[in-house]
N, C-alpha and C positions, 0 to 999 in steps of 0.2 A: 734698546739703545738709551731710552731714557731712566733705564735702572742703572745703567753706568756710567751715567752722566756724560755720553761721547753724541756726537752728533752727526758721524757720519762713519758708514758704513768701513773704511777705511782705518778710521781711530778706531772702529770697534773690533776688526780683523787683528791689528796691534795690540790691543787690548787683552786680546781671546790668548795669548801666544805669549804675553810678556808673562803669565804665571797661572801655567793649564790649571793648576789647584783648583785658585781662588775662582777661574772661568769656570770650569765645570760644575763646580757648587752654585754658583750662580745660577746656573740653568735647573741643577737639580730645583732650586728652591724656587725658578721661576714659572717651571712646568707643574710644580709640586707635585712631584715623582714622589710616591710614598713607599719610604724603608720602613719594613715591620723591624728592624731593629736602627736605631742609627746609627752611622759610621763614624768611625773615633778622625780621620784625616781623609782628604780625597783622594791623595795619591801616595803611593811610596816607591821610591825608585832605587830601596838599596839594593834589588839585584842589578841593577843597571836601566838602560830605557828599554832595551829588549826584553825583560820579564817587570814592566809594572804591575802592579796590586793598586785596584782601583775600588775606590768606598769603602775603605780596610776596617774589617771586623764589623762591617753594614750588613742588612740582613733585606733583602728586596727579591720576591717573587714573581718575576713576569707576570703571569698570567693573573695576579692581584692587582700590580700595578697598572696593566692597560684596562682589561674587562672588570674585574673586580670596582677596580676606582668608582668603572662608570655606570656601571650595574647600581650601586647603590647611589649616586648621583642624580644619573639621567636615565630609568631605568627605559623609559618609553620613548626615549630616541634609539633612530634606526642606526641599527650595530653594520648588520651586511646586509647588502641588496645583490640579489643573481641574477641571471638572465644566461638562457643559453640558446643555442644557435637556432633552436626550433620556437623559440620565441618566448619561452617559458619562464616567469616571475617568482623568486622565494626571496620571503623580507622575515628579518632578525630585529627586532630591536636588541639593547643590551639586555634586559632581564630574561628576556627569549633565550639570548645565545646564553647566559649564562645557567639555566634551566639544561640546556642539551651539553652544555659542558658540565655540570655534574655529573647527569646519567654516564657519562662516557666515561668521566673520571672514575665513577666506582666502576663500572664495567670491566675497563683497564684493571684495577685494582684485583677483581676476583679472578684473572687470568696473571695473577701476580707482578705485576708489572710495579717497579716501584721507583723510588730515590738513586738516581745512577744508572739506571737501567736507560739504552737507547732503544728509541722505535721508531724505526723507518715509515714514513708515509707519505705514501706512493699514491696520489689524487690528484684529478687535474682540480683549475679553479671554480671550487663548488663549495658550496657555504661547511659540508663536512669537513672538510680542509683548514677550516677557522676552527672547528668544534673539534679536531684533534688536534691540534697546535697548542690551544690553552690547556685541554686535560692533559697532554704528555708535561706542558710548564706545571701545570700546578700540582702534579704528583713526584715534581724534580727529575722527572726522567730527563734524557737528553734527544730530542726532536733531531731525525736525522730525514728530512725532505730530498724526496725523488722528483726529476724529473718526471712528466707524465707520457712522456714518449722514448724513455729508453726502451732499449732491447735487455734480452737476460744476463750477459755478462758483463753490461754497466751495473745493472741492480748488485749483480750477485758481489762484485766486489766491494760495493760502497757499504753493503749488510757485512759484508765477510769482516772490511777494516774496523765498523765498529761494532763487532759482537752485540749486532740489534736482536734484542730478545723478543718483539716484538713486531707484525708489519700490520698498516692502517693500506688498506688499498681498494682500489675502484675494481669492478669488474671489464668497464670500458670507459670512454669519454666519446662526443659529441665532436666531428669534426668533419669540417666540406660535406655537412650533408650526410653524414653515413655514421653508425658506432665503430669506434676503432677498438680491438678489444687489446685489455691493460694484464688482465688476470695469468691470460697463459705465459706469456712474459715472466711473470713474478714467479707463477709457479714453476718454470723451467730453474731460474734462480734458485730456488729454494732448496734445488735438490743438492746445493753446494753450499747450504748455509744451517749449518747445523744447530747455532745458538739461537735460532730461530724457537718460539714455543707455540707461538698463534699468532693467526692472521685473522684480522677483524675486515669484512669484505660489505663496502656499499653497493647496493645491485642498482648502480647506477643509469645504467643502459638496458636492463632486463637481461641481461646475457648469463647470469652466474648459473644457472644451474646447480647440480648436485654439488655440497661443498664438502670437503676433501678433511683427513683426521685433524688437523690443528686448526684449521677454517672454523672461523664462526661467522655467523650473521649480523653486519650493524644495528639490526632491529631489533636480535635477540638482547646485544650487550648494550644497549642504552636500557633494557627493561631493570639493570640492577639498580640496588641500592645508592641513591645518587650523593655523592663525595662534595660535598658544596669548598670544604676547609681547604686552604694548601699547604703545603710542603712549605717550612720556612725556610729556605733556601738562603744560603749565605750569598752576599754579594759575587764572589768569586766563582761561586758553582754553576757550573755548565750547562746552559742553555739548549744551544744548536751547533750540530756538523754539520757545516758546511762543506760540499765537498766542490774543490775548482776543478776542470777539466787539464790537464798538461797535452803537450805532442808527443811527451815519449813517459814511458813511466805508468807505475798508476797513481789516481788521482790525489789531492790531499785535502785532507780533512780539517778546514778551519775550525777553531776553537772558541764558539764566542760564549760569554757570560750572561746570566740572569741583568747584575745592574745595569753593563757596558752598555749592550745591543739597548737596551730601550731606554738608556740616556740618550745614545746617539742618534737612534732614527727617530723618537721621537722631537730631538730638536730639528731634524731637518723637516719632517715633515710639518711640523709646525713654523718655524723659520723660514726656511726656503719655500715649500711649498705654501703657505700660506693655509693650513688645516687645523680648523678646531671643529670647536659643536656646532653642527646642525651644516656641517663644509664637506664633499664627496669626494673621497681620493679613488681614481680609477686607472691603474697603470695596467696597459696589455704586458702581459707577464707569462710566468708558469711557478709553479712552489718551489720546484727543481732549484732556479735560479734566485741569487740574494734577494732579490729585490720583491719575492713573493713573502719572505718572512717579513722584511725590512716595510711591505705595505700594512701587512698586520699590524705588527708591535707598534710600527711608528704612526698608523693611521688611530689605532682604539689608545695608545697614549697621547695622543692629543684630543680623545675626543668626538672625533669626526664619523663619516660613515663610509663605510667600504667597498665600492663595487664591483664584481666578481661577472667576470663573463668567461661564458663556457666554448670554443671554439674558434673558428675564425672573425675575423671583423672585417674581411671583405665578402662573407658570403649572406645574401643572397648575389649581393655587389659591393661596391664599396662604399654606399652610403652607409653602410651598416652600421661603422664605427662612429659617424657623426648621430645617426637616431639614436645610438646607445645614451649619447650625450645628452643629445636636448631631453629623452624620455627619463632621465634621472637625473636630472639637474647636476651634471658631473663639476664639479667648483677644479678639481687639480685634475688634466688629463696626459697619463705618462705613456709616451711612442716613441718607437725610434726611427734614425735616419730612414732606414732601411723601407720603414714601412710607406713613412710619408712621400718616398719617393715613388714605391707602388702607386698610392692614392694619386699623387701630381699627375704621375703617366696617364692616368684613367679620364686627365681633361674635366676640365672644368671647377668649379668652387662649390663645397655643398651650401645645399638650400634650406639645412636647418638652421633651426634659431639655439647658436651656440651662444649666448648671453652669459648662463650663469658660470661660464670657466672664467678664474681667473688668474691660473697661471697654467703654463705646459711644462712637460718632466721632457726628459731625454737623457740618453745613458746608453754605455756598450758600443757605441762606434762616433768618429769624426762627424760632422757633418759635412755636406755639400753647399755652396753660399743660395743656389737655386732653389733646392729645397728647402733652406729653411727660411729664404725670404717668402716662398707661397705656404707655406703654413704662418710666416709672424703678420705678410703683410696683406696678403690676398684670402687666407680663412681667416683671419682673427685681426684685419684691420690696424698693426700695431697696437692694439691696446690690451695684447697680453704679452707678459714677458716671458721669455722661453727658458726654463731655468733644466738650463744643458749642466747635467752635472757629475762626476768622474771619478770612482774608488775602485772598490771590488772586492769578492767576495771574502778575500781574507782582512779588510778595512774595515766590512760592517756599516757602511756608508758610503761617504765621500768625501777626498782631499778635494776636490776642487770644486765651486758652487757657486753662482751667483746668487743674486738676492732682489727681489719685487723691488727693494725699495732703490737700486742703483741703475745707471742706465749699463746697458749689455749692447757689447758689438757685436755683428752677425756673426754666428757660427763658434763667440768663445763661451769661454767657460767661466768670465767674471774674475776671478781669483780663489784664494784660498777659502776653504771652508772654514766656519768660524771655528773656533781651536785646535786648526790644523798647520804647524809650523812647515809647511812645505815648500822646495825652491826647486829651482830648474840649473843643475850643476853642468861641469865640461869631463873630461874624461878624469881632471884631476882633482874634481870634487869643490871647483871655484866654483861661486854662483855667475852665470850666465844670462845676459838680455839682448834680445834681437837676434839669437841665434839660437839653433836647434842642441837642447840638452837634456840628460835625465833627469826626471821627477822623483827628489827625493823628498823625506819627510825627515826633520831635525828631532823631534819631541813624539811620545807616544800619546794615543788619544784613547779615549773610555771602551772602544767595541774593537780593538786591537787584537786580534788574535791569539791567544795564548797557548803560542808554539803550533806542530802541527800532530793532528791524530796519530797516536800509535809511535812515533819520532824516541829516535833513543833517547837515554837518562841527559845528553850535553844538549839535547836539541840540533842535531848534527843538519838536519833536513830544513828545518826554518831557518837556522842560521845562514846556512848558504841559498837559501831560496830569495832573503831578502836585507840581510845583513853583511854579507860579505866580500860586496863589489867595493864599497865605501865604508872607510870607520865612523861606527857612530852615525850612521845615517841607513834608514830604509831604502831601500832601492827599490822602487815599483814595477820597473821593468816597462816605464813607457817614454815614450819621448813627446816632450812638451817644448814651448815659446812663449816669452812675455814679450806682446813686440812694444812698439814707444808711445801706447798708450796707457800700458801697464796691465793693458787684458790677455787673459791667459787662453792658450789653446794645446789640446792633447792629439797630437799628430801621429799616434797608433803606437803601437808595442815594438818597441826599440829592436826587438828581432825581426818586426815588418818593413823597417825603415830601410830604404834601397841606398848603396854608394854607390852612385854611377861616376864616373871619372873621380874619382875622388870629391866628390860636394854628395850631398844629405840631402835625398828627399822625400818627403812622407807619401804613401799610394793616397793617401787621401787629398792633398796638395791637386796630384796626375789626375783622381777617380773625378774631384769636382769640376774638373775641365773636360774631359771624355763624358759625362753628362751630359753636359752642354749641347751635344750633338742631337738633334731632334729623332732619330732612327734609332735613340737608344733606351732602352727601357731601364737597365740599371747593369752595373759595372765592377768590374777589379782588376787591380793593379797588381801585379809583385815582379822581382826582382829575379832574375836568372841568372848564374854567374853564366860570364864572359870574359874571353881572353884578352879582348883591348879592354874595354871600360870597367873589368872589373864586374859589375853587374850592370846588366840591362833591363831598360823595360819591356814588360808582357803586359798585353792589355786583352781582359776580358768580356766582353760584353752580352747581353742578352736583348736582340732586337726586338722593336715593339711591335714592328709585325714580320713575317717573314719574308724575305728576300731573293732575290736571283743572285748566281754567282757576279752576274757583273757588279749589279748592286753590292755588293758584300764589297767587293775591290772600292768600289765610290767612296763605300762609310770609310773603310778603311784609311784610303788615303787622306778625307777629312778629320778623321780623328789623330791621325800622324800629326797631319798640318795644325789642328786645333792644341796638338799638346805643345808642341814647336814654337806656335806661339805664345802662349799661356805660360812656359815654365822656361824653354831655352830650347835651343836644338841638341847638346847634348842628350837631353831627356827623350828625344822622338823615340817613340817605340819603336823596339826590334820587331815584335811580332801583335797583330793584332786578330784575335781569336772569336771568334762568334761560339757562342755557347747556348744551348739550350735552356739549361738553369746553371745558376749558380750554387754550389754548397754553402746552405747555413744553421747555424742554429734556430734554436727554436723560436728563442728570443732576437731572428733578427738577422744576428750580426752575420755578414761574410766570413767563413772561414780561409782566410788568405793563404796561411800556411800549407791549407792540407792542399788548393791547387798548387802553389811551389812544389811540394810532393809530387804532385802526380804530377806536373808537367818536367818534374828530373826520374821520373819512376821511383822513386821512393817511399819507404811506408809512410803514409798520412799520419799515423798517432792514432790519439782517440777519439775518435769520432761517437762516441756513443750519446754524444748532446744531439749530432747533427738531427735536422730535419728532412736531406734528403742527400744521405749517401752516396748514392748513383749519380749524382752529378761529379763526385769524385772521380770517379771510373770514365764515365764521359770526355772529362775535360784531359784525363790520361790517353782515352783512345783519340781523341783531335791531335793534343802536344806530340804524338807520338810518328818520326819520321822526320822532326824538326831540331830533334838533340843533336848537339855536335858529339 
């Protein structure tokens, strides 16, 4: 703020947006992001804002500019910190990781792997996962991350889209106590992925056994010739495929860049989270999901240190996740709703000494006001700010974000990210306040995705994915509110958002009040068409302990009454459902849509993110006998 002369958060937000060029240069030059070539302008928009060229004719290689930078820097500050479920410690500095990222660079190299070439890497969060991520950037390949709990025909399609010549993968991973193995998985995939030439296998878990004609050994390919140099990579050239999950369809393959991505995430993670040297960014994650690249790139370009846990963070219990904290002085720790609501259920506040966090992340679903005043006000005393913040995987970030230095009302989102020109529109593209409207974006930003994998010669598939609702405006596909204090909140994905009589309202609005009821351990909401109201609500829930049928009638009719009065009687639910689990990903989130599926009988989509399938099937055999 004080390099642009503005004084507050607000002038700087205006700022950032009255001329993205001049903004983003700015930050290059304040991060001092290093172009091995410099760039002639920052931006150019003569194809329009849908195909910008950012840092034109610049030459900036990821894996230089986060590890590199700080390898020669800070060589004996800690790069990654691990820890996995069995209690187990491995510490990186930078000159360390930079050491095991050459070996693996040439390694890669004499299995051919080069400049353009993608390679899937399929690891859960293990310091290997850091040490392919930089060698695939600094040989220019294109970094295509797996979930670590897909099945085979997630894997085999996301290899098939992008002709990965290459797969990085675990044998198993580390979960509730048991190895869950990774490898037969990949290999069933394989048999359908031709462009495939070798698989590079960490025998993470002892389970690998005999390895198979394209299989090698991590141990064997780190013993080459180590590649210290990188790929000069132009700005524009192709980082990471990201791939989103859709409900119908297969997946798409976001497109992010060498400069974009680690302009971006390294401003927020620097910005917002508040991460430099010798500061711990530790978000519960997986690689699968943005936000495991988005820890990397945007934690080693500012500097900081990374910390990697293998497994659950409720097991042995759930203090688990709090000793993570105090045992590695975690400074940024990022969770979601989903989880803290877990933790709250479990009673009571931990009794570690969380001192050195001084901000919290959140991301991937609304909050509830319950849960997130006992994490701001009852674990962390108000004196950290929750920096809830909102994009996704084809952003490369975040449009909307608070910031340390503003005050934040419970449960938003702050406003715009800083050079994010974003508004909250009506069906006919007016800007909208006080009422529920889409989140669009006016202006494109540096980690924008550039179109989608594989998309024909017009861009036929990105354009209508996110340019075609509105001219000249991105359409995110969420529904958002500024109410009148001008803070912003994201009220779920505009195909979650239920019309009951004709009025607007978000499951997250319903799920924060069905909370509320002490017999519940955690919830969802969705929308069923109905012949009077249009749609009605469904309420799901998953008790905290189990109950008798009358009991189940008691909750029931409290949660009616508690939604009745919390949002309207219109809103009272139609039906309220006791559920075993809920279906989520892995990161977390509720997946709402696939129960709407299964409580209309319909296919779910794709579920190959989820974490536990069979609640699918579940919540289809309960809904079923209740369809009109």
């Amino acid at each position: 703020m004080r390099r642009l002369g503005v004084s507050t958060i607000e002038e700087l937000r205006e700022r950032s947006v009255a001329d993205i060029g001049a903004f983003w240069g700015e930050v290059v030059s304040d991060l001092e992001i290093p172009f091995h070539t410099p760039y002639r302008s920052v931006v150019d928009l003569s194809r329009g804002i849908e195909w910008p060229e950012w840092f034109v004719d610049g030459g900036l290689n990821a894996a230089e500019a986060c590890l590199g930078k700080w390898a020669a820097r800070t060589p004996q500050a800690m790069a990654v910190v691990h820890e996995d479920e069995a209690g187990r410690v491995t510490r990186l500095t930078y000159a360390e990781l930079a050491d095991e990222v050459a070996r693996l660079q040439g390694g890669l190299r004499t299995l051919g792997v080069g400049k353009g070439d993608a390679v899937a890497v399929f690891l859960p969060m293990i310091p290997e996962a850091v040490v392919a991520t930089y060698a695939v950037a600094g040989l220019g390949a294109m970094l295509v991350p797996l979930f670590s709990g897909f099945a085979a025909a997630a894997i085999a399609s996301r290899i098939q889209d992008a002709s990965a010549k290459a797969v990085i993968s675990a044998d198993g991973t580390l979960r509730r106590g048991r190895a869950t193995s990774m490898l037969p998985a990949l290999r069933e995939a394989l048999t359908s992925c031709p462009t495939v030439q070798a698989v590079v296998v960490v025998d993470n878990v002892g389970t690998t056994g005999e390895l198979g004609e394209r299989e090698h050994a991590w141990t064997d390919i780190i013993t080459s010739e180590p590649e210290r140099a990188v790929e000069p990579t132009a700005s524009s050239d192709v980082l990471l495929l990201a791939y989103t999950s859709g409900t119908t369809g297969k997946p798409k393959g976001a497109v992010h860049t060498h400069a974009g991505f680690v302009t971006k995430t390294a401003s927020e993670v620097s910005y917002a989270f508040d991460i430099n040297e010798g500061r711990t960014f530790f978000w519960v994650t997986d690689m699968g999901w943005i936000m495991g690249p988005l820890s990397i790139f945007g934690t080693h370009g500012s500097g900081g240190t990374l910390l990697l846990y293998e497994g659950s963070v409720d097991v042995p219990d759930t203090n688990r996740l709090w000793q993570l904290v105090e045992d590695h002085s975690v400074s940024m720790l990022g969770v979601s709703p989903t989880l803290i609501r877990t933790l709250k259920a479990a009673g009571g506040v931990p009794e570690q000494e969380l001192g050195s966090v001084r901000t919290l992340g959140s991301t991937g679903e609304p909050w509830d006001p319950e849960s997130y005043e006992w994490l701001a006000r009852d674990v962390f005393d108000e004196r950290v700010p929750v920096i809830n913040f909102s994009g996704g995987t084809e952003v490369g970030g975040s449009f909307l974000c608070p910031y340390p230095v503003e005050a934040i009302r419970s449960c938003s989102l702050g406003g715009p990210a800083l050079g994010m020109d974003v508004d909250v529109v009506d069906d006919n593209a007016q800007p909208v306040r006080g009422q529920i409207g889409e989140l669009v974006c006016r202006q494109p930003w540096p980690s924008i995705t550039r179109g989608v994998w594989n998309d024909d010669a017009r861009g036929t598939r990105y354009h209508e994915s996110y340019w075609s609702t509105f001219d000249g405006l991105w359409r995110h596909g969420d529904f958002a509110l500024v109410d009148e204090s001008g803070s912003w909140f994201i009220l779920g994905r505009s195909d979650d958002v239920m019309n009951v009589a004709g009025k607007r309202v978000a499951p997250a609005e319903i799920e924060s009040i069905v909370a509320t009821e002490p017999s519940v351990a955690e919830c969802a909401v969705v929308g069923i068409p109905d012949a009077t109201k249009g749609e009605a609500v469904w309420v799901f829930y998953v008790p905290k302990v189990s109950a008798s049928e009358e009991e189940e009638l008691e909750i029931e009719a409290r949660i009616k009454s508690r939604v009745a009065a919390g949002v309207g009687k219109p809103f009272t639910p139609s039906r309220v459902v006791r559920a075993d689990h809920l279906p989520k990903t892995r990161s977390a989130k509720i997946l709402r849509r696939a129960i709407r599926a299964a409580v209309l009988d319909q296919d779910a989509g794709d579920l190959s993110g989820a974490e536990n399938p069979e609640a699918v099937i579940e919540i289809r055999e309960r809904s079923r006998g209740w369809r009109d």
